[in-house]
PDB file of N, CA, C and O in Angstrom:
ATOM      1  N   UNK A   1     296.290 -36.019  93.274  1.00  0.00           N
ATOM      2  CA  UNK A   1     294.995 -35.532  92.864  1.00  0.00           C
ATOM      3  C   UNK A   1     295.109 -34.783  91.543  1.00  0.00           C
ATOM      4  O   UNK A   1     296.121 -34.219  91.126  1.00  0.00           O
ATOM      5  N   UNK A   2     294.011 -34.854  90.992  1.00  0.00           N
ATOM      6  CA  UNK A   2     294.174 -34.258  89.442  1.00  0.00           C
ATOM      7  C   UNK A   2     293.877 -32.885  89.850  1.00  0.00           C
ATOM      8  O   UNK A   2     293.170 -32.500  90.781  1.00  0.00           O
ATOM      9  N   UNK A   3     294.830 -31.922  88.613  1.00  0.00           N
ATOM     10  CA  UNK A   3     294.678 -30.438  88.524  1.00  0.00           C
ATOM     11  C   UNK A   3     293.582 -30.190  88.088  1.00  0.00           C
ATOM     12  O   UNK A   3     293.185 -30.974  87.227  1.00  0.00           O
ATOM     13  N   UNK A   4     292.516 -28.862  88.533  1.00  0.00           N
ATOM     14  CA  UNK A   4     291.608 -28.628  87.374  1.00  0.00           C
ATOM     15  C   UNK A   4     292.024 -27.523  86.826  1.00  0.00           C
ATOM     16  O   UNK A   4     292.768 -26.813  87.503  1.00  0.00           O
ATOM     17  N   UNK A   5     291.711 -27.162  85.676  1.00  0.00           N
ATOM     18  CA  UNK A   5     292.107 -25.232  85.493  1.00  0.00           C
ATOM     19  C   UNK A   5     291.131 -24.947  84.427  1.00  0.00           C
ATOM     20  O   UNK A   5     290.452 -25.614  83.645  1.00  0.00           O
ATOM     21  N   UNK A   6     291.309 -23.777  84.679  1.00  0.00           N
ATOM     22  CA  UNK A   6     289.895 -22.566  83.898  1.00  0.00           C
ATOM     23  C   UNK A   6     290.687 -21.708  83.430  1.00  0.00           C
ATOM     24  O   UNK A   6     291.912 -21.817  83.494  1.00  0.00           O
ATOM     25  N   UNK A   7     290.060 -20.730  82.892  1.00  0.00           N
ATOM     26  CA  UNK A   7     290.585 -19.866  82.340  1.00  0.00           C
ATOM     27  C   UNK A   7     289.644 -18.765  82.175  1.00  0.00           C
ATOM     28  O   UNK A   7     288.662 -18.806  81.433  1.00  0.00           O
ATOM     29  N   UNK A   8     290.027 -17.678  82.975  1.00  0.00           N
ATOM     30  CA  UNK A   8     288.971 -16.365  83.275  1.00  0.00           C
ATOM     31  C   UNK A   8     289.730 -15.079  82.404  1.00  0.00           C
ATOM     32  O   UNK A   8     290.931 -15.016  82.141  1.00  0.00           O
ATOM     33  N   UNK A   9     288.851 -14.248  82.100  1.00  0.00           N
ATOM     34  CA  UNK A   9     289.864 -12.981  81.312  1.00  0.00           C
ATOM     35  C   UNK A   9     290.641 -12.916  81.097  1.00  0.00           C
ATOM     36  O   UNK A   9     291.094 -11.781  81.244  1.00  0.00           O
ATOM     37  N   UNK A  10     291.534 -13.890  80.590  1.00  0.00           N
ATOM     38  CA  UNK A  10     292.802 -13.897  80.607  1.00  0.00           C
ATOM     39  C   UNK A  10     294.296 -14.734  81.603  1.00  0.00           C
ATOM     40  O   UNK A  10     295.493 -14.914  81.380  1.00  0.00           O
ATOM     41  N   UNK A  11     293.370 -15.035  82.692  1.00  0.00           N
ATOM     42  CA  UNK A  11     294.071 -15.829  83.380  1.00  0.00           C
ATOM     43  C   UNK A  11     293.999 -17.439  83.322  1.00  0.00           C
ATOM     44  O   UNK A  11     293.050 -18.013  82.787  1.00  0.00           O
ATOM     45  N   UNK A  12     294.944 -18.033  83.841  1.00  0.00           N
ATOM     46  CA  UNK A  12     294.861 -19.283  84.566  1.00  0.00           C
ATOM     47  C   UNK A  12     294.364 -19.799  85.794  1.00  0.00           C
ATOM     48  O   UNK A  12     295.084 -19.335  86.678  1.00  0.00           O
ATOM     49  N   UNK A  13     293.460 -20.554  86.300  1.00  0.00           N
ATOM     50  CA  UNK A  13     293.295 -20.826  87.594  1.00  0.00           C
ATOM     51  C   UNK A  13     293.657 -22.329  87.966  1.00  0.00           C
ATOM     52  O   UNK A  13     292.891 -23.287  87.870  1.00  0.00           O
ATOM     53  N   UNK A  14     294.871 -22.348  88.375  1.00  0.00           N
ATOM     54  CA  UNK A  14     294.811 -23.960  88.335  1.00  0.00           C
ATOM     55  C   UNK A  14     294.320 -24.441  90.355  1.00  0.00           C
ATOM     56  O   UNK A  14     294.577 -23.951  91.455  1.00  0.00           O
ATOM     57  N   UNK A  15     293.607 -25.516  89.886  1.00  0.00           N
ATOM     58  CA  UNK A  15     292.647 -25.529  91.773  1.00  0.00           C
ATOM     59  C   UNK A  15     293.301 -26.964  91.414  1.00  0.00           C
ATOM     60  O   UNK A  15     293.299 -27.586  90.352  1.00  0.00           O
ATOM     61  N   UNK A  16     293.950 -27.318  92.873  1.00  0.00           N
ATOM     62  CA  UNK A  16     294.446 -29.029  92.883  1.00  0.00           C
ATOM     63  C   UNK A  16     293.672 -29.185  94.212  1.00  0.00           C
ATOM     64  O   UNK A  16     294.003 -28.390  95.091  1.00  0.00           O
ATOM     65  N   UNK A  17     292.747 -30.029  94.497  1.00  0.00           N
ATOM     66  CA  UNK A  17     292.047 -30.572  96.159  1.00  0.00           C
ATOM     67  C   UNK A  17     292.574 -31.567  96.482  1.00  0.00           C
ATOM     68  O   UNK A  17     292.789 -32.593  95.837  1.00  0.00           O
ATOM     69  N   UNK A  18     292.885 -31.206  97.856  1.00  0.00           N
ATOM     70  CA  UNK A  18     293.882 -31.854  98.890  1.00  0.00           C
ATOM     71  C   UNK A  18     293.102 -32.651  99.899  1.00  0.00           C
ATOM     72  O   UNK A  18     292.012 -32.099 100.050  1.00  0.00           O
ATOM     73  N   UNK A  19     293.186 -33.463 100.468  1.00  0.00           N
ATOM     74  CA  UNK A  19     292.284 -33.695 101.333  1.00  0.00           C
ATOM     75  C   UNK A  19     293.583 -33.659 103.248  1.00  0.00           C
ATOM     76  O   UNK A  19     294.584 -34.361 103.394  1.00  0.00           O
ATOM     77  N   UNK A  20     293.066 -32.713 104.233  1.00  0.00           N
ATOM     78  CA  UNK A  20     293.607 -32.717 105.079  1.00  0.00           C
ATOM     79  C   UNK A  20     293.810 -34.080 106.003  1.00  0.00           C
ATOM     80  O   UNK A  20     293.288 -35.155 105.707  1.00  0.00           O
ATOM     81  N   UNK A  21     294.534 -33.901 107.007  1.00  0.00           N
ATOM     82  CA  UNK A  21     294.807 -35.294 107.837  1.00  0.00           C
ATOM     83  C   UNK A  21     293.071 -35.567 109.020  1.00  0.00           C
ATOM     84  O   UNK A  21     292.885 -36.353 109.948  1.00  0.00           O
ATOM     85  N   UNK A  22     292.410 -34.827 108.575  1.00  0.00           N
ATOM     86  CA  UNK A  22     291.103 -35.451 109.047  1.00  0.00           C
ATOM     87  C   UNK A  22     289.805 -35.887 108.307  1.00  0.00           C
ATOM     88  O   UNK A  22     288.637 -36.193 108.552  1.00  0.00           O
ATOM     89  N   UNK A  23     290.787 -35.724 107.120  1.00  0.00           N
ATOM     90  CA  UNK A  23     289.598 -36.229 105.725  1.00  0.00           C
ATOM     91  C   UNK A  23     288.742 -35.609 105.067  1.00  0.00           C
ATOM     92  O   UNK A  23     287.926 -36.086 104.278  1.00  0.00           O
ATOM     93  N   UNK A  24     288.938 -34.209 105.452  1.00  0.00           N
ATOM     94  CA  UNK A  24     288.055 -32.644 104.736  1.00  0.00           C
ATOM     95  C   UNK A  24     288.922 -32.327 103.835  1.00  0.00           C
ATOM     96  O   UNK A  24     290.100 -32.516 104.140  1.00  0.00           O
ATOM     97  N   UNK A  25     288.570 -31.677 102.276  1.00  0.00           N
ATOM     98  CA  UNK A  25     288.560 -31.564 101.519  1.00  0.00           C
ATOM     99  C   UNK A  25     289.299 -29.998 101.537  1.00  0.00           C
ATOM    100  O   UNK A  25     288.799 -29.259 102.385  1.00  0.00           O
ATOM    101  N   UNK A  26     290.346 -29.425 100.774  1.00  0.00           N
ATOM    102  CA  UNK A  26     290.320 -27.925 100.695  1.00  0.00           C
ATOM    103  C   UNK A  26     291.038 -27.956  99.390  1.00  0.00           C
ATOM    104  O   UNK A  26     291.421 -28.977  98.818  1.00  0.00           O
ATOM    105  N   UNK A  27     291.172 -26.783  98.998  1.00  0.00           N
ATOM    106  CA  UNK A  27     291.508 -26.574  97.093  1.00  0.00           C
ATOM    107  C   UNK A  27     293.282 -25.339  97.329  1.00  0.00           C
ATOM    108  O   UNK A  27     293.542 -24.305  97.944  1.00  0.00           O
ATOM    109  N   UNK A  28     293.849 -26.053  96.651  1.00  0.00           N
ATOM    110  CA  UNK A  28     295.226 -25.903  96.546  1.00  0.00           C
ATOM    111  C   UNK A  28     294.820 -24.541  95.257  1.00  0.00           C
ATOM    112  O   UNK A  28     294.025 -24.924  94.398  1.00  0.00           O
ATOM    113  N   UNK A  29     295.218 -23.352  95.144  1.00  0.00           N
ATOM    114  CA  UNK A  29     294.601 -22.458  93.960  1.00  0.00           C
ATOM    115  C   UNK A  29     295.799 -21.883  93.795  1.00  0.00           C
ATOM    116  O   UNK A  29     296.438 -21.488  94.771  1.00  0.00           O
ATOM    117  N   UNK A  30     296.486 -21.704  91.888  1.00  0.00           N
ATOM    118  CA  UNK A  30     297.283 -20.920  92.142  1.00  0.00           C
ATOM    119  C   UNK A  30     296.505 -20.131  90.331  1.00  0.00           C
ATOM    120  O   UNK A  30     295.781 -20.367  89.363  1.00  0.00           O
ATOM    121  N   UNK A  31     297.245 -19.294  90.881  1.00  0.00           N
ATOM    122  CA  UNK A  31     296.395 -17.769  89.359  1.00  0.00           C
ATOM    123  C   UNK A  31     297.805 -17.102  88.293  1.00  0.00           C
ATOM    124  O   UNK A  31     298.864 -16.700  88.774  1.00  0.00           O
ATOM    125  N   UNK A  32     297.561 -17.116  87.171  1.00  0.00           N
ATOM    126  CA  UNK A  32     298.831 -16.981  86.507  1.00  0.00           C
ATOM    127  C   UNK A  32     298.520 -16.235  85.091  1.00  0.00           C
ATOM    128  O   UNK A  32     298.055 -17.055  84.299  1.00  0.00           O
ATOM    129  N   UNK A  33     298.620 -15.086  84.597  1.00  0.00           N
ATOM    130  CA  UNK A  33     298.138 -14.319  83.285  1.00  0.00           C
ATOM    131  C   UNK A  33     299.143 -15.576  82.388  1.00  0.00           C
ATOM    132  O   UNK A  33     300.290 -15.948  82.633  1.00  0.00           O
ATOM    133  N   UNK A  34     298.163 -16.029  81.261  1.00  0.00           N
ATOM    134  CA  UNK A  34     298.071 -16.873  80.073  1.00  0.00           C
ATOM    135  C   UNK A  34     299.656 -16.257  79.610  1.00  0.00           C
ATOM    136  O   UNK A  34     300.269 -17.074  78.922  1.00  0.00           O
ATOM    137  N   UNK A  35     300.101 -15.489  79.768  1.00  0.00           N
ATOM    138  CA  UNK A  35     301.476 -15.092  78.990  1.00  0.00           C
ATOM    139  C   UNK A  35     302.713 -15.045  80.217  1.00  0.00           C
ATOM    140  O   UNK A  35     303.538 -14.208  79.852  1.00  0.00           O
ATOM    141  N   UNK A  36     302.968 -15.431  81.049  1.00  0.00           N
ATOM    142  CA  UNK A  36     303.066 -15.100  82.352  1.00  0.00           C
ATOM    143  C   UNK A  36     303.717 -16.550  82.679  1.00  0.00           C
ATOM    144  O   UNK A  36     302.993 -17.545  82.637  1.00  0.00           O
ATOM    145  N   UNK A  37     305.220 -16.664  83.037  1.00  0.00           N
ATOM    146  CA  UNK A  37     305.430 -18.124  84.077  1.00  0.00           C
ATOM    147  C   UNK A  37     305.283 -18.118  84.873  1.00  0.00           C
ATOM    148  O   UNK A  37     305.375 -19.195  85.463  1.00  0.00           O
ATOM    149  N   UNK A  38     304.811 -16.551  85.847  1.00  0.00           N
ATOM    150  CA  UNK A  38     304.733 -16.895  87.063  1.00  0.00           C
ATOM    151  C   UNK A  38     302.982 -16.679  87.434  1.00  0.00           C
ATOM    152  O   UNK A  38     301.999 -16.120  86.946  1.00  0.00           O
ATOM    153  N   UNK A  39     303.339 -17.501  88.595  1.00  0.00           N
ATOM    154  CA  UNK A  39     302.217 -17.551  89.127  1.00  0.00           C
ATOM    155  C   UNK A  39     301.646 -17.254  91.032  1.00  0.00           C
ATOM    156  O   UNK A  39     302.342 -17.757  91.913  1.00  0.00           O
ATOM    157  N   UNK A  40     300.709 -16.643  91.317  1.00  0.00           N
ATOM    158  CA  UNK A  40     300.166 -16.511  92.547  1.00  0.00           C
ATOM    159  C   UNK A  40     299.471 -17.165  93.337  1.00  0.00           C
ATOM    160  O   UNK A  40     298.243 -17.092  93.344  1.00  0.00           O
ATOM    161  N   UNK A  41     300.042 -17.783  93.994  1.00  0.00           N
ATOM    162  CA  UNK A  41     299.193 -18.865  94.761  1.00  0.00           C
ATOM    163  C   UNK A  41     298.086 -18.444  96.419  1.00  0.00           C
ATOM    164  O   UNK A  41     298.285 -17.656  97.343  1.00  0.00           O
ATOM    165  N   UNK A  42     297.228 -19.184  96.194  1.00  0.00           N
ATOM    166  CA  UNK A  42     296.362 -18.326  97.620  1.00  0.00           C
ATOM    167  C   UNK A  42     296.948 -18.679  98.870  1.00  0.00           C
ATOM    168  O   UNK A  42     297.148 -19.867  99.122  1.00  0.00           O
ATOM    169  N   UNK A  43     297.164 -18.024  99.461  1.00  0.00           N
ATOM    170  CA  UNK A  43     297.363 -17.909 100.770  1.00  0.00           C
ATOM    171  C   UNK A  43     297.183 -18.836 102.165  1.00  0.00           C
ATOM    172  O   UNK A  43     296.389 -18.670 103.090  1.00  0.00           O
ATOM    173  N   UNK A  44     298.261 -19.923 101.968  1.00  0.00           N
ATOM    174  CA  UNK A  44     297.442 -20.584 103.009  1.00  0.00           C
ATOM    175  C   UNK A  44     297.438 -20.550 104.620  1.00  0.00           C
ATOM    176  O   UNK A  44     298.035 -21.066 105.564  1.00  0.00           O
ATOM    177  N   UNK A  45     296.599 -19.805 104.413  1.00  0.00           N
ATOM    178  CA  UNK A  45     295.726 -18.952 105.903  1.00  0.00           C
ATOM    179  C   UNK A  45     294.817 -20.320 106.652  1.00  0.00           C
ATOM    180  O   UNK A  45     295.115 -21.506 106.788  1.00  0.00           O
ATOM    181  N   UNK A  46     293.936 -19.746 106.935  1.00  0.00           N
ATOM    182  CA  UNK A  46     292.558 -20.901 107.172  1.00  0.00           C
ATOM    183  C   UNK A  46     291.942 -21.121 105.776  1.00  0.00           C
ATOM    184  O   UNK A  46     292.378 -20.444 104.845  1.00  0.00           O
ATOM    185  N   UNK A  47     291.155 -21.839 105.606  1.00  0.00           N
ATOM    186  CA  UNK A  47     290.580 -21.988 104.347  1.00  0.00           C
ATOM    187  C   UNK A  47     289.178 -22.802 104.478  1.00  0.00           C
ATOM    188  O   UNK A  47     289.058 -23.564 105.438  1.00  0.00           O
ATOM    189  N   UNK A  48     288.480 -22.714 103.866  1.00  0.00           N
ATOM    190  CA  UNK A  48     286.790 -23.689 103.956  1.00  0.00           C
ATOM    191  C   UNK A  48     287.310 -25.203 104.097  1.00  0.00           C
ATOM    192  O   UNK A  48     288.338 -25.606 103.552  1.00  0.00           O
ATOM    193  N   UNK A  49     286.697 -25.772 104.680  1.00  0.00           N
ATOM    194  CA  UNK A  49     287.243 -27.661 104.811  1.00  0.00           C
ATOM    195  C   UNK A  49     285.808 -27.882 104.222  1.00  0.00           C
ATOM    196  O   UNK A  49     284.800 -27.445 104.778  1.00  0.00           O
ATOM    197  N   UNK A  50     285.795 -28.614 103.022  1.00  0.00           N
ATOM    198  CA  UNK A  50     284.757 -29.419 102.602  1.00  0.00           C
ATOM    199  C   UNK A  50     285.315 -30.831 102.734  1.00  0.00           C
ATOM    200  O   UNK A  50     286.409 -31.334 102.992  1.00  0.00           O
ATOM    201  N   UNK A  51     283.445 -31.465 102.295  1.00  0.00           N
ATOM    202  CA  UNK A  51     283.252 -32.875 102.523  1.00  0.00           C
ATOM    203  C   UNK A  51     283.475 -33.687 101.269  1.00  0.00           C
ATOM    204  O   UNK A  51     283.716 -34.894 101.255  1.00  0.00           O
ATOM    205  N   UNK A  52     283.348 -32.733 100.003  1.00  0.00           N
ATOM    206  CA  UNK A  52     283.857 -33.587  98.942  1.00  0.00           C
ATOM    207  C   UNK A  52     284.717 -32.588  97.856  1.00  0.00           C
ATOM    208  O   UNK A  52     284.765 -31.360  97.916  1.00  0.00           O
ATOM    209  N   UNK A  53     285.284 -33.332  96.997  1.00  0.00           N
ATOM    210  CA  UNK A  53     286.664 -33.015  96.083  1.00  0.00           C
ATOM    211  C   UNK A  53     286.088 -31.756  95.846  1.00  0.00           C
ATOM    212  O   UNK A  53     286.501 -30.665  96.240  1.00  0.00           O
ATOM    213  N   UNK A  54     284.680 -32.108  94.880  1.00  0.00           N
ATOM    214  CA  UNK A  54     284.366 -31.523  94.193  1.00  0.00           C
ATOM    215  C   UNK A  54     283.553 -29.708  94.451  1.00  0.00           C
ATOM    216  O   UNK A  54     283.409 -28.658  93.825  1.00  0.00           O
ATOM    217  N   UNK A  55     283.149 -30.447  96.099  1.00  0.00           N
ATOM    218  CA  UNK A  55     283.276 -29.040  96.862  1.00  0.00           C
ATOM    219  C   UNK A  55     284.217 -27.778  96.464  1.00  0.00           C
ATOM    220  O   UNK A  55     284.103 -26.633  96.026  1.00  0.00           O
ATOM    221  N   UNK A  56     285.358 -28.818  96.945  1.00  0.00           N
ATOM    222  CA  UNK A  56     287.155 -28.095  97.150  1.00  0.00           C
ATOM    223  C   UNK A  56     287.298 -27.358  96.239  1.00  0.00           C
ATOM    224  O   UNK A  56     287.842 -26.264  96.383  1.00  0.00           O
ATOM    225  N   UNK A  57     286.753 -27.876  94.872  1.00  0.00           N
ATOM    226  CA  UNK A  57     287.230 -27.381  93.681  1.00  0.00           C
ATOM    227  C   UNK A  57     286.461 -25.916  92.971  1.00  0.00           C
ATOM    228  O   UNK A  57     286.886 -24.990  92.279  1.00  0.00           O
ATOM    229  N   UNK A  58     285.085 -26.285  93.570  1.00  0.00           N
ATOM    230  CA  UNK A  58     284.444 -25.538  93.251  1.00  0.00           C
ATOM    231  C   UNK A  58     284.719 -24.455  94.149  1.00  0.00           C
ATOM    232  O   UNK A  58     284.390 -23.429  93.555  1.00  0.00           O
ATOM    233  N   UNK A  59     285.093 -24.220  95.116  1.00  0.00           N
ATOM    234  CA  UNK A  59     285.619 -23.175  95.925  1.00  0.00           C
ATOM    235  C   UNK A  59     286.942 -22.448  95.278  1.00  0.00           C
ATOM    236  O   UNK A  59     287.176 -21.267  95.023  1.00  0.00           O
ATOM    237  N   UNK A  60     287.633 -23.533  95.136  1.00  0.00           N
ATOM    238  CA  UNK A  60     289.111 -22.784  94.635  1.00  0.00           C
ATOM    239  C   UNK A  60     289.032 -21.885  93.364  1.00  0.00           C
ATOM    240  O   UNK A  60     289.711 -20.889  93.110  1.00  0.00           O
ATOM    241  N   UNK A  61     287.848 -22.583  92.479  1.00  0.00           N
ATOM    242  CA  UNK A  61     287.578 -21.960  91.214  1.00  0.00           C
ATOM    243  C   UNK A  61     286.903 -20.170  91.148  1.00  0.00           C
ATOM    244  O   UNK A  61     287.173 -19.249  90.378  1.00  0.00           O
ATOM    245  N   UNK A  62     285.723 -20.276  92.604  1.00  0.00           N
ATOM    246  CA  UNK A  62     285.339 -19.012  92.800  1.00  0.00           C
ATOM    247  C   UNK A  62     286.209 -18.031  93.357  1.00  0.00           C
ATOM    248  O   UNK A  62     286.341 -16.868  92.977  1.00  0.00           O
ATOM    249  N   UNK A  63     286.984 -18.801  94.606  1.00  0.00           N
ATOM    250  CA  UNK A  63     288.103 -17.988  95.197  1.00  0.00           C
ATOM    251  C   UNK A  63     289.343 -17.315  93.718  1.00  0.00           C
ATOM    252  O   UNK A  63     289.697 -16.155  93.507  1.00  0.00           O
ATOM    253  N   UNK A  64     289.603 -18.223  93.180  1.00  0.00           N
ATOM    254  CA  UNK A  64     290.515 -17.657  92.079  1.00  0.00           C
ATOM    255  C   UNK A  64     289.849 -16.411  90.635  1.00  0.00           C
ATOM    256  O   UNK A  64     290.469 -15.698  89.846  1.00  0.00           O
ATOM    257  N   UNK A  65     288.239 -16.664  90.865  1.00  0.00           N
ATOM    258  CA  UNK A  65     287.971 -15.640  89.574  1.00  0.00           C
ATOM    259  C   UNK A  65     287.455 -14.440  90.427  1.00  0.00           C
ATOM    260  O   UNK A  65     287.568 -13.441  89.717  1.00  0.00           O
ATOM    261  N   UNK A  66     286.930 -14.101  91.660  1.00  0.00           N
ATOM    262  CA  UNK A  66     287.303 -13.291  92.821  1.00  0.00           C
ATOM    263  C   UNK A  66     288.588 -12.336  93.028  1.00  0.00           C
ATOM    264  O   UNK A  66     288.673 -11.117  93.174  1.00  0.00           O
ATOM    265  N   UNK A  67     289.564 -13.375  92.983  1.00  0.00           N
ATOM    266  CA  UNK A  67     291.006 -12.745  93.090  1.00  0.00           C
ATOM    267  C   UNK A  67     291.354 -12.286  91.512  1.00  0.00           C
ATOM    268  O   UNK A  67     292.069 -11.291  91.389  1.00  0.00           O
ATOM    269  N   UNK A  68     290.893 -12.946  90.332  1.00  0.00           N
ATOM    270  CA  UNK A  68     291.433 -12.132  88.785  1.00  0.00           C
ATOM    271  C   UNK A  68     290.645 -10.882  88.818  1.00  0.00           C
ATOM    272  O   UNK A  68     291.101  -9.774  88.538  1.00  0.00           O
ATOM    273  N   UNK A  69     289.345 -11.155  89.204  1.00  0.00           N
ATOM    274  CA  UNK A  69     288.515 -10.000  89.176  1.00  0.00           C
ATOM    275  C   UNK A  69     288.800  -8.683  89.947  1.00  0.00           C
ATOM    276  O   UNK A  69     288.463  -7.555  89.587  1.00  0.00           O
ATOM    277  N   UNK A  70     289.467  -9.017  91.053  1.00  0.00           N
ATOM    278  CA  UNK A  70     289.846  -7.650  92.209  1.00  0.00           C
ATOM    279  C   UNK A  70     291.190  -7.001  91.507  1.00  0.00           C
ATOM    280  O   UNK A  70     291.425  -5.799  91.386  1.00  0.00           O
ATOM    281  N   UNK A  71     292.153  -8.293  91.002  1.00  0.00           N
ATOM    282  CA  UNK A  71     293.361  -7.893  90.377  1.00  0.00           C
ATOM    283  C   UNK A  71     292.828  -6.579  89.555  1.00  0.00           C
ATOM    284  O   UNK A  71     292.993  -5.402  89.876  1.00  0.00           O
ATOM    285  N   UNK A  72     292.006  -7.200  88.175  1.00  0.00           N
ATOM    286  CA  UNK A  72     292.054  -6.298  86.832  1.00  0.00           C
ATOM    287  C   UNK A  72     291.522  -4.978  87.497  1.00  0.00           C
ATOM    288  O   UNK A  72     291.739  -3.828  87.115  1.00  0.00           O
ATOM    289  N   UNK A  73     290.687  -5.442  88.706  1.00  0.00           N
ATOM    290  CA  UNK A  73     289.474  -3.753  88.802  1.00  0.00           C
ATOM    291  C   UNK A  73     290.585  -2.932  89.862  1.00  0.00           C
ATOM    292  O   UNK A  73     290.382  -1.767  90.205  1.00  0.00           O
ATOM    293  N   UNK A  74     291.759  -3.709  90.308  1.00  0.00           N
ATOM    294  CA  UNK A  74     292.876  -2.636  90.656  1.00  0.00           C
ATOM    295  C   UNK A  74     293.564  -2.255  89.856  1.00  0.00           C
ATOM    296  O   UNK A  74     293.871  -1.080  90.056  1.00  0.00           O
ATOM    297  N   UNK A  75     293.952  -2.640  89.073  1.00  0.00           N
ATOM    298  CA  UNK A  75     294.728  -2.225  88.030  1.00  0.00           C
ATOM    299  C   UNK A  75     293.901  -1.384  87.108  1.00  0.00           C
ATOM    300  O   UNK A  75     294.344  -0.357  86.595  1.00  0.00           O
ATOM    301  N   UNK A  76     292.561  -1.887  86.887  1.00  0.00           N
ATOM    302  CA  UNK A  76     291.932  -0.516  86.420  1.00  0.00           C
ATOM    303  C   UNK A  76     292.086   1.191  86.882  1.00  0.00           C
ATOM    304  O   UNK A  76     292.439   2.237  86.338  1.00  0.00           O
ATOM    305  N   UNK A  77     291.627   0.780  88.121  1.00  0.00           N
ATOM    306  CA  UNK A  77     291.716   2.088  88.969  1.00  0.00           C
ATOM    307  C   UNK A  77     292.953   2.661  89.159  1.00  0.00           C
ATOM    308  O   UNK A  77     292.973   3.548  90.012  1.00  0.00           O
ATOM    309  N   UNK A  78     294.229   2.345  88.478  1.00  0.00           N
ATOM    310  CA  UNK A  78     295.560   2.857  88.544  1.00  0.00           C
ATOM    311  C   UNK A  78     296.002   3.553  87.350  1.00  0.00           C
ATOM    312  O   UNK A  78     297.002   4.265  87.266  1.00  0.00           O
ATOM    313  N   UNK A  79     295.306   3.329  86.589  1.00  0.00           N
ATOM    314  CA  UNK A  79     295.362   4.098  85.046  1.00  0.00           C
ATOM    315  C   UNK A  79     295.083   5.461  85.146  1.00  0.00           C
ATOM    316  O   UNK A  79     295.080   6.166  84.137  1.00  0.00           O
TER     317      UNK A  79
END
């Protein structure tokens, strides 16, 4: 499946959609600062099962600018 990636404040979001062994859709997300080799991948816990790719993707994309967004506003609050 093709990668998608964005790029939020500074980060990377790369979302790859997988489709599970019953044919629902979920988004592979990993998050990585633009200067940065490493990277954080989400958690795979339970996750939303959609019906199409593009679902998947669009999930992984909100789930990942969610997670840059909580990052920076913790790291704010540590200053």
């Amino acid at each position: 499946m093709r990668t998608h990636v964005c790029e939020h404040r500074g980060y990377e979001i790369a979302v790859q959609p997988q489709q599970n062994a019953y044919g629902a859709w979920q988004a592979k997300v990993s998050v990585r600062h633009v200067d940065s080799p490493v990277a954080e991948f989400r958690p795979q816990t339970i996750q939303p099962e959609w019906l199409t790719q593009e679902e998947a993707v669009r999930d992984g994309i909100e789930w990942g600018t969610r997670f840059v967004d909580r990052k920076l506003e913790e790291s704010h609050h540590l200053m």
